[in-house]
Rosetta silent file (secondary structure, phi, psi, omega in degrees, C-alpha in Angstrom):
SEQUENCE: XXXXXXXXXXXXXXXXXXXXXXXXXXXXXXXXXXXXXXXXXXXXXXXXXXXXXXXXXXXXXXXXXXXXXXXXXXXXXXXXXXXXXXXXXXXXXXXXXXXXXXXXXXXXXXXXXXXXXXXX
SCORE:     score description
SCORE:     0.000 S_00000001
   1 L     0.000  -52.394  176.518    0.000    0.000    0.000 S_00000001
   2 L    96.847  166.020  175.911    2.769    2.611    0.907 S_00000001
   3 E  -105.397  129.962 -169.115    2.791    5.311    2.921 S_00000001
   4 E   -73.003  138.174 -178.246    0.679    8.110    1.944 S_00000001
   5 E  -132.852  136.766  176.565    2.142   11.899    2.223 S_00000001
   6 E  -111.001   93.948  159.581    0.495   15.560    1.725 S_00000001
   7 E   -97.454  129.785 -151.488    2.620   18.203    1.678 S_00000001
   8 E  -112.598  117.298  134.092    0.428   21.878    2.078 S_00000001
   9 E  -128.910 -161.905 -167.551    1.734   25.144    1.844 S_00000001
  10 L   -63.272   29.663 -138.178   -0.678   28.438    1.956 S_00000001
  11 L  -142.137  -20.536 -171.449   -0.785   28.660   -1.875 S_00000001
  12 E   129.742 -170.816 -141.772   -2.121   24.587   -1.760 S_00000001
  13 E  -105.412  135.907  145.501   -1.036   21.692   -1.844 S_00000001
  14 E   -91.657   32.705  120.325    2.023   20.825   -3.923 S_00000001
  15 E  -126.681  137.873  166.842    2.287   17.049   -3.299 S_00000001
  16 E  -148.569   98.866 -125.097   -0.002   14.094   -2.750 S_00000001
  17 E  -157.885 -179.445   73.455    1.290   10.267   -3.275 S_00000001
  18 E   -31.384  119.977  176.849    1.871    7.315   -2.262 S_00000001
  19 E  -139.327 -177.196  177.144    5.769    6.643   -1.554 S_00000001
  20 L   -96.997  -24.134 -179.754    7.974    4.122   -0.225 S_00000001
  21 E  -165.777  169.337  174.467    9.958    5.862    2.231 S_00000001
  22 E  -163.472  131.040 -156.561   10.369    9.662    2.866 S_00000001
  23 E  -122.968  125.065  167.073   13.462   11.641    4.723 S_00000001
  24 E  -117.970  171.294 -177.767   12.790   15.221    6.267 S_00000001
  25 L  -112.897   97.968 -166.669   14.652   17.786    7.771 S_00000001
  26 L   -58.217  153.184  164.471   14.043   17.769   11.643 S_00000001
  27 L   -69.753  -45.195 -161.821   14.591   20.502   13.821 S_00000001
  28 L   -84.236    6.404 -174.875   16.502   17.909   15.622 S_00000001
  29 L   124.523  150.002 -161.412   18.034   16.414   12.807 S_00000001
  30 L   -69.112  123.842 -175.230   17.057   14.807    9.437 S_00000001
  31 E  -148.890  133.545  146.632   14.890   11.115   10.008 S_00000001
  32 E   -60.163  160.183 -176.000   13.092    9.067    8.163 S_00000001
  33 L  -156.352  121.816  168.382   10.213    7.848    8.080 S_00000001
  34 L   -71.897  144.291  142.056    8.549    4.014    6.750 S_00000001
  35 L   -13.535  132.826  156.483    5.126    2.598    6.426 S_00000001
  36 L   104.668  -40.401 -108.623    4.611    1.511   10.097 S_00000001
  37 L   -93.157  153.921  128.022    7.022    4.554   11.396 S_00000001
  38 L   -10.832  126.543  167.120    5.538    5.991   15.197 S_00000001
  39 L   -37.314  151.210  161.128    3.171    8.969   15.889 S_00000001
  40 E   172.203  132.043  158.031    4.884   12.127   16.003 S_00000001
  41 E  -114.798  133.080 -151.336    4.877   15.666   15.534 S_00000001
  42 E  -153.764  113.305 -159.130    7.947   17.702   14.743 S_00000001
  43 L   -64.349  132.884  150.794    8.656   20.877   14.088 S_00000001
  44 L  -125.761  137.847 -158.164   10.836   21.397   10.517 S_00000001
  45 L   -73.089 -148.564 -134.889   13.591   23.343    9.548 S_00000001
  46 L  -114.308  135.718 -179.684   14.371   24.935    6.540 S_00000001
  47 E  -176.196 -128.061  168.668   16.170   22.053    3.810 S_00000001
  48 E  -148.114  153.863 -177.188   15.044   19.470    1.661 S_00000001
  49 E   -95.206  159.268  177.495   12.455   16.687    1.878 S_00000001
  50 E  -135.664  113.013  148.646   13.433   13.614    0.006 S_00000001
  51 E   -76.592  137.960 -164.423   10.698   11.376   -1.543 S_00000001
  52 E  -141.053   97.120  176.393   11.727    7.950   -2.359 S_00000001
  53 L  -137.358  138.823  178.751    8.853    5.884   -4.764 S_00000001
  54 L    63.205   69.366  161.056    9.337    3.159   -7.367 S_00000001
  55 L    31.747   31.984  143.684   13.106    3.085   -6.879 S_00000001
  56 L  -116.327  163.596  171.568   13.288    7.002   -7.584 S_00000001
  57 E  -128.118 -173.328 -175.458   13.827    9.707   -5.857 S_00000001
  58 E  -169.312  144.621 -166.912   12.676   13.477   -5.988 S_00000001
  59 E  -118.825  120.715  174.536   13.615   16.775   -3.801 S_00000001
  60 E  -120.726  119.032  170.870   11.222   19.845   -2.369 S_00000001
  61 E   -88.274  163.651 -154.620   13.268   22.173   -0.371 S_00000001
  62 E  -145.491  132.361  178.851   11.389   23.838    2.131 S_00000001
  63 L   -63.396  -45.987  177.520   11.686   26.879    4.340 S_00000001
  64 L   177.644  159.043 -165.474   10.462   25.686    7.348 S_00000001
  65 E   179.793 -144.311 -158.557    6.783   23.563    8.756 S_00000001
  66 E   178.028  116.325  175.475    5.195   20.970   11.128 S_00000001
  67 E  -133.110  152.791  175.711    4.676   17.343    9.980 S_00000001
  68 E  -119.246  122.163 -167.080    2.541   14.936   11.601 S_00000001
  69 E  -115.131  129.651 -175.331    3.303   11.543   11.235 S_00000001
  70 L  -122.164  174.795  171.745    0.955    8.724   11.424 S_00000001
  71 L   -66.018  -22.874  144.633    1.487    4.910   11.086 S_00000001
  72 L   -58.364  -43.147 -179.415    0.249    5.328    7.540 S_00000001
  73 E  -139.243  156.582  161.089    0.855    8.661    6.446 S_00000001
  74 E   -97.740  149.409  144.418    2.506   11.822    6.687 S_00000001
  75 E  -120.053  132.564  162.010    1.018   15.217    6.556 S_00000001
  76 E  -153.782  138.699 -168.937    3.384   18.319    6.303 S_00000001
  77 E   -85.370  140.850  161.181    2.114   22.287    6.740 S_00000001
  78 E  -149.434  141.049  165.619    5.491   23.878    5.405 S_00000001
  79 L   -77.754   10.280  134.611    5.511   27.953    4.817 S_00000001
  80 L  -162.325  149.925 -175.912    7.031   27.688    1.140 S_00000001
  81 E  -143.424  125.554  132.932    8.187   24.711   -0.545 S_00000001
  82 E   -84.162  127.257  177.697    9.863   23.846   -4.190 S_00000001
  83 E  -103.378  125.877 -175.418    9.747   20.699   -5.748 S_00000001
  84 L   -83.205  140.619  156.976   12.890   20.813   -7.663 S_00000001
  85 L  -154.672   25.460  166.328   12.898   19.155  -11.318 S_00000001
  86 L   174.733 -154.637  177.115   15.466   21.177  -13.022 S_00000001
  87 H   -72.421  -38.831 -168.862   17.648   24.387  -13.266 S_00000001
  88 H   -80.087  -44.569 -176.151   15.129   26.413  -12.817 S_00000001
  89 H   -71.625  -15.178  160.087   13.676   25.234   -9.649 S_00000001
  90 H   -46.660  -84.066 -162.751   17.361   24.887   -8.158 S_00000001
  91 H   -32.614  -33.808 -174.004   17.772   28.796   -8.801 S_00000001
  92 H   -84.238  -36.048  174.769   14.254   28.798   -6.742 S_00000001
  93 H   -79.081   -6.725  159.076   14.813   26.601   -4.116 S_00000001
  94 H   -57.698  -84.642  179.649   18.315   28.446   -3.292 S_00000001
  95 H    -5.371  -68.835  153.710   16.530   31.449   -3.063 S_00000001
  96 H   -24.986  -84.111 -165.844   13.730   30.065   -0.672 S_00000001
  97 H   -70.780    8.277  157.303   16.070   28.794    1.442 S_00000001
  98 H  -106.808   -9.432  151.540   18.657   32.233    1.869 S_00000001
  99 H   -85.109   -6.126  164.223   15.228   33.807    3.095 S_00000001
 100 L   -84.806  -13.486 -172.310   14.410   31.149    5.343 S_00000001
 101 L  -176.947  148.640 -158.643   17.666   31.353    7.212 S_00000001
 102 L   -89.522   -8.348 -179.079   21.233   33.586    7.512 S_00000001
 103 L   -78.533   84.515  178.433   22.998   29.926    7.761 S_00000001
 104 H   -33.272  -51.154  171.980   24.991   29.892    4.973 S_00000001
 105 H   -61.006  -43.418  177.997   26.763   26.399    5.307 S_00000001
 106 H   -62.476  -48.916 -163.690   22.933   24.478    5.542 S_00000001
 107 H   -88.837   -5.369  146.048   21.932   26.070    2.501 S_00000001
 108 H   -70.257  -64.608  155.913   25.440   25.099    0.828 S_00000001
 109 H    -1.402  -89.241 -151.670   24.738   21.676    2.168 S_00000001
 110 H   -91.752   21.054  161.241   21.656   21.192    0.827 S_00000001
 111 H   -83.195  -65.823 -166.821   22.551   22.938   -2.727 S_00000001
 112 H   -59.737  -38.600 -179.368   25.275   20.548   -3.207 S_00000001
 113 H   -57.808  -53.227 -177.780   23.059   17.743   -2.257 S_00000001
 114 H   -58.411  -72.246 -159.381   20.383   18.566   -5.284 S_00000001
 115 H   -54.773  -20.781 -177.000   23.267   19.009   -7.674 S_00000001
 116 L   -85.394    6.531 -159.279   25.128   15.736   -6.515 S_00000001
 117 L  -114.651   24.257  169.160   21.307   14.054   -6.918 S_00000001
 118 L    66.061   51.844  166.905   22.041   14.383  -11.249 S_00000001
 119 L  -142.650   48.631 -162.071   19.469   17.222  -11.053 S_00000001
 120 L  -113.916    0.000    0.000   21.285   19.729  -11.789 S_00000001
């Protein structure tokens, strides 16, 4: 069946799926999360979400949110999000993420990670 995930920000919703696994970026550190995974709600900072379905994967950087995690699903509120699929949405999701936050090394971080992910 998979685990289902919503991601919402105020403009709507720009995901809705079934995936196989999905990795976010915790305030407390980045965790996955499986079919099956524990309740939980947890505030998140500003990075990239990683969806992982059908042996692919695909990256929405994100400013900052609140996901709720059920044994079935995810839901995540995020205040701006880009789902990267090319050059152009790199150029956007940098952007996002030097107005979500003055920490320059996380948003090299997670720049190099979409370009080392071929999607560049």
């Amino acid at each position: 069946m998979g685990l289902v995930v919503s991601i919402v920000v105020p403009q709507g919703s720009i995901f809705s799926g079934s995936v196989d696994r999905i990795t976010l970026p915790g305030a407390e550190g980045e965790f996955g999360v499986l079919e099956g995974h524990s309740n939980m709600v947890s505030l998140l900072k500003s990075g990239v979400i990683e969806i992982e379905r059908n042996q692919e994967s695909s990256l929405i950087a994100i400013s900052w949110g609140y996901v709720e995690v059920k044994h079935s699903s995810v839901d995540i509120l995020a205040d701006g999000a880009v789902f990267i699929k090319g050059d152009d949405e790199v150029y956007k999701a940098k952007k996002l993420l030097e107005d979500a936050t003055a920490d320059r090394l996380a948003i090299s971080s997670v720049i190099a990670r979409i370009e080392t992910r071929g999607l560049r």
